[in-house]
N, C-alpha and C positions, 0 to 999 in steps of 0.2 A: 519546578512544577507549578501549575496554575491553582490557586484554592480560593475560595470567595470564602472567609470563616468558616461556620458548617457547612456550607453546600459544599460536598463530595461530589465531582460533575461526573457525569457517566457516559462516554463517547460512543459516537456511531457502532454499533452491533454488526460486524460482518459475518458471512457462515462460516461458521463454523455450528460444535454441537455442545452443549451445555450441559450439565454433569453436577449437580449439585448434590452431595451427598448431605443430608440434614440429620445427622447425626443424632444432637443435643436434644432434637424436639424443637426444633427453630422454626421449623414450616415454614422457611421463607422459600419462594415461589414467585418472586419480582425480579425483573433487570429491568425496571426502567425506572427513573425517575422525575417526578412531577415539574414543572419549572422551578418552583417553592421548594425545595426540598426541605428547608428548616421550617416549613410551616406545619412538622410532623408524621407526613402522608405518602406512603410510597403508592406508584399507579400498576396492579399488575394488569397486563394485557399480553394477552397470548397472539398470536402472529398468523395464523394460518388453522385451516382444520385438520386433525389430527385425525389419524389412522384408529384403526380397532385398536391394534397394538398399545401405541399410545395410552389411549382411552384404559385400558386394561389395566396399566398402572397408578392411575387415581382412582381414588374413593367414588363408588357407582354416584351420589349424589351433587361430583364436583362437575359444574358446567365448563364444557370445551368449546363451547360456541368460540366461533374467530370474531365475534364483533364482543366477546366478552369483557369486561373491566374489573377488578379488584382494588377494593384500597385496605393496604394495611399500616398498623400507626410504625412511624420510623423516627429512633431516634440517638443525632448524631452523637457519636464514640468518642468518649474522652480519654485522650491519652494522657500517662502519665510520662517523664522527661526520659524512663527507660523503654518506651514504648508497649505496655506491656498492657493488654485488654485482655476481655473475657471472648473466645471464637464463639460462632455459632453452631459451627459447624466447617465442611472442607468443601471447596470449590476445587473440580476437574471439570481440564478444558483440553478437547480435542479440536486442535487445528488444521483448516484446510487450506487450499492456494500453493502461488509462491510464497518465497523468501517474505516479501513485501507485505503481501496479503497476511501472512500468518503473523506477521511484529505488527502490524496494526489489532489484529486480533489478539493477539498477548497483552497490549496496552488496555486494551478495552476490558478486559476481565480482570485487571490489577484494580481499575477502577470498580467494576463492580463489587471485585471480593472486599475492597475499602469501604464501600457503599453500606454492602450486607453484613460487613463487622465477620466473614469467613477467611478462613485458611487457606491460602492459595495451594495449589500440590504444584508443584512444574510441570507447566501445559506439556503436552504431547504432540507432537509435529506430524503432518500428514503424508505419508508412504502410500497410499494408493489411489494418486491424483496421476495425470498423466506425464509426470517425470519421473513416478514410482522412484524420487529419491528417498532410499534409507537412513538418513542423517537422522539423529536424535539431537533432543533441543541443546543437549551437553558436547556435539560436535561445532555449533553452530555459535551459541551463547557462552559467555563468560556466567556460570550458573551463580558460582559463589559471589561475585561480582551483581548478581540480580536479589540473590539477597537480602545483602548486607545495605547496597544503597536506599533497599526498598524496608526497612527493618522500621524505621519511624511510623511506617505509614500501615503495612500489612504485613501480618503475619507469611513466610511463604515455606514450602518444604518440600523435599526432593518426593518424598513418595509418602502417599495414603500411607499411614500404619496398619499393621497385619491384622490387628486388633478391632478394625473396621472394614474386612471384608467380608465380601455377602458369603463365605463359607460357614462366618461366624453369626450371620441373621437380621446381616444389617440390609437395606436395600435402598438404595440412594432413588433419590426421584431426578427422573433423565427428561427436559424438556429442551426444547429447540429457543434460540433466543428471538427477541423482535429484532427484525433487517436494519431496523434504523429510531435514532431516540434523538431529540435535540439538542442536548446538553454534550459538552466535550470536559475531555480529561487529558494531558498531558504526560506521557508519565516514559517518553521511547530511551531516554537517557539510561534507564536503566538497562536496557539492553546491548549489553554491549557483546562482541563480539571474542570468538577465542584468541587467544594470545596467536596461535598459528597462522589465523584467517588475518591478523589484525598485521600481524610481521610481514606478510607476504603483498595485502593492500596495500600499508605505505612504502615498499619497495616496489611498488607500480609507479604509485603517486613520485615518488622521489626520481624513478628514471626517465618519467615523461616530462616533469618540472624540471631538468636537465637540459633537457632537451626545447625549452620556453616555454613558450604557454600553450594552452592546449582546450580542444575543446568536446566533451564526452557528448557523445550521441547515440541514446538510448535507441535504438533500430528497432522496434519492436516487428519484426518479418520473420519470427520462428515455425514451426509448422502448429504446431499447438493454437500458436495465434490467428495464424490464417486460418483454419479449419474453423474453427471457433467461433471467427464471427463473419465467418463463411465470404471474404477478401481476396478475391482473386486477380484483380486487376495486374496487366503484365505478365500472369501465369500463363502456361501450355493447358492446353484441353486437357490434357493426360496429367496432366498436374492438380490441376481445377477439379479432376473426376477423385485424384488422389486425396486429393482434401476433404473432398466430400462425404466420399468412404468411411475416413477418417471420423467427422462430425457425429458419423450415422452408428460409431463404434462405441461413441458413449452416451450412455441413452441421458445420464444427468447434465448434455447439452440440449437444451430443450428446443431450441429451434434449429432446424434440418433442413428446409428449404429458406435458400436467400437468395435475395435478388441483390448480386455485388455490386452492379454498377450505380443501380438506385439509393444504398447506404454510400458509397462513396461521394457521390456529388452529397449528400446531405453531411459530408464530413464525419461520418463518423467510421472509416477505415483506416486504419494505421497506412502511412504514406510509405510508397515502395520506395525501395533502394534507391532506385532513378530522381523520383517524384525529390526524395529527401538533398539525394545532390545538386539540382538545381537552387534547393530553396537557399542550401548553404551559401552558393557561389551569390545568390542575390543579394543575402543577409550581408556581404561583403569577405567573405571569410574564401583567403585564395590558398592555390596549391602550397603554399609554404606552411600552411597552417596545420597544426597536429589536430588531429580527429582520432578520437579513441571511441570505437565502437564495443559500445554495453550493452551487450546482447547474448541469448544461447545461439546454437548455428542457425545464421542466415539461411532460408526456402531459398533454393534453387542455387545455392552455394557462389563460388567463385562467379557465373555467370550474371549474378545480379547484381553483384559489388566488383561489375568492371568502371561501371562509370564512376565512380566513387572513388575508388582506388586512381583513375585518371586525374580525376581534378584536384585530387587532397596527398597529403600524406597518414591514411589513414592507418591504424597501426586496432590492434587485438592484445588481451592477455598472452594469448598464443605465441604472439611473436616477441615481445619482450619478454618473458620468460621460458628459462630453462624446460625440459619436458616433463625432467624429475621433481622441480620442485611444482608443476600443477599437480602432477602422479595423484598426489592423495586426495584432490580434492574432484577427480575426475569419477564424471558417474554419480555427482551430488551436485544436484543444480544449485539447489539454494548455497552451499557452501562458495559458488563458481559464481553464484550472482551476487552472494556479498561483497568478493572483490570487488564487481562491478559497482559496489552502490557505494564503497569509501572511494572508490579513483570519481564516479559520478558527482562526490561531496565533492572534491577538492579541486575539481576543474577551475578553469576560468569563467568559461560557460557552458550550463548545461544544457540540451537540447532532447528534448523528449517528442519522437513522434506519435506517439498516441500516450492518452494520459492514462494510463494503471496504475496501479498500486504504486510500484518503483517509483515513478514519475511525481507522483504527488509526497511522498515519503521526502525523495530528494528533492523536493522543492520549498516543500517547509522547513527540511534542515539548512537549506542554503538562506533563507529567509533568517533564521535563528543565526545563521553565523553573519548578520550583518546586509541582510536581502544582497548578497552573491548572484549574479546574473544569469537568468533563467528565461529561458525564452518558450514562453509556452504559444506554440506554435496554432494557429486559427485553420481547420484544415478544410472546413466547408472553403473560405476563400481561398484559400491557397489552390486545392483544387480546382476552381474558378479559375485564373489565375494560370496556372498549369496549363491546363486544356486551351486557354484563348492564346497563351503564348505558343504551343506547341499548332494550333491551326491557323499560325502568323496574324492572327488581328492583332497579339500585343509583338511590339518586338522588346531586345534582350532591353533595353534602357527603360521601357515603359514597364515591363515586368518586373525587373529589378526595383525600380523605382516604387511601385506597388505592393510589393513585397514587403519593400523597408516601410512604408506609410503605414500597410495593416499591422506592423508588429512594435511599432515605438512607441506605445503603452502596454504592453506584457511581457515585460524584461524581469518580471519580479519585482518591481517596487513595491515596496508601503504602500498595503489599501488592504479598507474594510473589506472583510469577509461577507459576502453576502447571504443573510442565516431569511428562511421562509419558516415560519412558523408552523405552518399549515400542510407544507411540500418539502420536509425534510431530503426527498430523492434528489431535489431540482438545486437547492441550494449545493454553496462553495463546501468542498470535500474541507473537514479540518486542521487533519494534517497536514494539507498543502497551505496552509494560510493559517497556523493557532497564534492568531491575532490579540489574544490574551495575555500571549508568552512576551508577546515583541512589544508593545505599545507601555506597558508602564502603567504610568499616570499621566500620560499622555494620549491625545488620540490618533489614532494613525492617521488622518489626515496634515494633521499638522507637521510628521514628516515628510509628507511629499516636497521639499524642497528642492532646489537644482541639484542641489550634492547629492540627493540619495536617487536621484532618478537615473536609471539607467537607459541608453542610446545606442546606438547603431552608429560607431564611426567608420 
């Protein structure tokens, strides 16, 4: 884990919902921290304007203005060699997203609860996102394993004691957290996966490494996804209106109307099945090559992974394993996407077509084990690209050729993370790059030598 002395860093805030029970009389009321943190001063800043409701559970005198600031005095926790502090209080966190999204969100409040000197309770996992998977975080995680690693640093505990429920008169103060903060924290080691999940991924891993090398391609074409960010390119009308439907069903997708083809060319559509097989065959990767597709069910099923299945040997959890041993994990996305995300660790290379959570998760882990070849794919050009080969101005050697040009600097090498001070949204995601974790006492440029750079042969 990454620590600069006191400074407790506190990473990017994703949604979820924040649950600070203050028990003790602690009033603390901050998740963010200043750049300084040892210079004594936590900065609270509220996110957004809040509801009546809201409002209704602070003190009528406390301002909710969204452009509001707090500073309170903070100061850093001394441990002793049994790790043992005084709490302030219990931090519960409700988790939303996938798999990916919610272990970013778990890391991020092991930090904060380190930060505020509270008791972690074991987050809560989100069942009514649109996989309505029922998995608890003790299906998914190794709990005692999240612990005991984490005991140094934070206190953590299966469940609030009885003794501080609001039956008994307690009433926790429930605020929303800031979207994003600029300090990062390290800390996903600790989450490790159940002995089940964990036997059954490296028996993936093991029968694809059998079988040579291989290379995992995160498809991101599910329906969920397409709806979402409203991506139709290659769909049926009837498909397209399907999706839309879709969109219009959950009202906490906020935008309804999209113009598909205009986000596409600007690259920001996840690339279709098609789209994706071409770029492979460019990248140099031919039918002998193993492709293991990391993904929930592909839109539009078998008919969109013909071409795919043509030029590769692409293979699924599905067909290398049994049906009994999926059995238990069927009907739990996240449980069925951590397979995905330890065979996506241990590839030879990883290929993600649009960057989400999964994407940047496995790209920093592959970064940590040694910057592992990662291809993060440029999709504005590629689409470029696409469309000129497909209307014959390029042909297959000039498009090939262009391919491999745009992408022989984004293999994952060693390189600074680029941090905006100012534009937190705009800068390099940290998980995909904790350039803190990798560099040393060195600085990552000065890895970039021939050895560590990675090529397209």
């Amino acid at each position: 884990m990454c620590l600069d002395g006191d400074m407790w860093i506190v990473a990017c805030l994703l949604d979820l919902i924040l649950e600070v029970a203050a028990i003790m009389g602690s009033g603390v009321e901050t998740i963010r921290c200043l750049n300084s943190c040892n210079d004594g001063w936590l900065l609270v800043r509220l996110g957004s304007l809040p509801s009546e409701e809201t409002k209704a559970r602070y003190p009528p005198n406390y301002n909710l203005n969204m452009k509001s600031e707090y500073f309170l005095p903070f100061f850093p926790v001394a441990f002793n060699e049994q790790g043992n502090y005084i709490s302030n209080g219990f931090l519960k966190v409700s988790c939303n997203g996938g798999l990916n999204q919610m272990r970013a969100a778990i890391c991020d409040m092991v930090a904060v609860a380190r930060l505020l000197n509270l008791t972690l309770v074991v987050p809560e996992l989100d069942k009514t996102s649109f996989w309505a998977d029922p998995s608890n975080f003790d299906d998914i995680f190794d709990v005692k394993h999240f612990i005991d690693s984490l005991r140094d640093e934070v206190r953590i505990v299966r469940r609030l004691p009885k003794r501080f429920n609001r039956k008994y008169g307690y009433q926790p103060l429930q605020m929303p957290p800031v979207s994003w903060s600029n300090e990062e924290y390290y800390l996903q080691k600790a989450l490790k996966f159940t002995p089940e999940i964990e036997a059954l991924g490296y028996k993936l891993v093991q029968i694809l490494q059998s079988k040579g090398p291989f290379v995992a391609l995160h498809l991101r074409y599910e329906m969920d996804m397409l709806a979402f960010s409203g991506c139709t390119h290659g769909c049926t009308q009837e498909e397209a209106e399907e999706l839309k439907r879709l969109r219009y069903a959950f009202p906490w997708w906020r935008e309804k109307e999209i113009l598909s083809e205009e986000k596409r060319l600007q690259g920001l559509c996840p690339l279709t099945p098609e789209e994706a097989t071409l770029v492979l065959q460019a990248l140099g990767f031919d039918k002998d090559m193993q492709i293991y597709i990391a993904s929930g069910e592909i839109y539009g099923s078998q008919r969109r992974l013909a071409a795919l299945r043509t030029a590769s040997r692409f293979v699924k959890k599905e067909m290398l394993l049994e049906p009994e041993e999926l059995q238990q994990f069927q009907n739990h996305s996240s449980q069925m996407a951590a397979l995905d995300f330890m065979v996506s660790v241990a590839s030879n290379v990883f290929i993600p077509t649009y960057d989400g959570n999964m994407a940047r998760l496995v790209e920093g882990h592959r970064r940590y084990l040694g910057f592992k070849k990662t291809i993060k794919l440029d999709r504005r050009k590629l689409i470029e690209l696409v469309d000129l080969h497909h209307n014959g101005t390029l042909d297959w050697d000039e498009f090939s050729f262009s391919v491999r040009i745009a992408h022989g600097k984004r293999m994952g090498q060693p390189t600074s993370r680029l941090v905006m001070v100012d534009k937190p949204k705009e800068e390099d995601y940290f998980y995909s790059n904790p350039q803190e974790c990798l560099c040393g006492g060195t600085s990552c440029d000065d890895l970039l030598g021939s050895g560590n750079i990675s090529t397209i042969q």
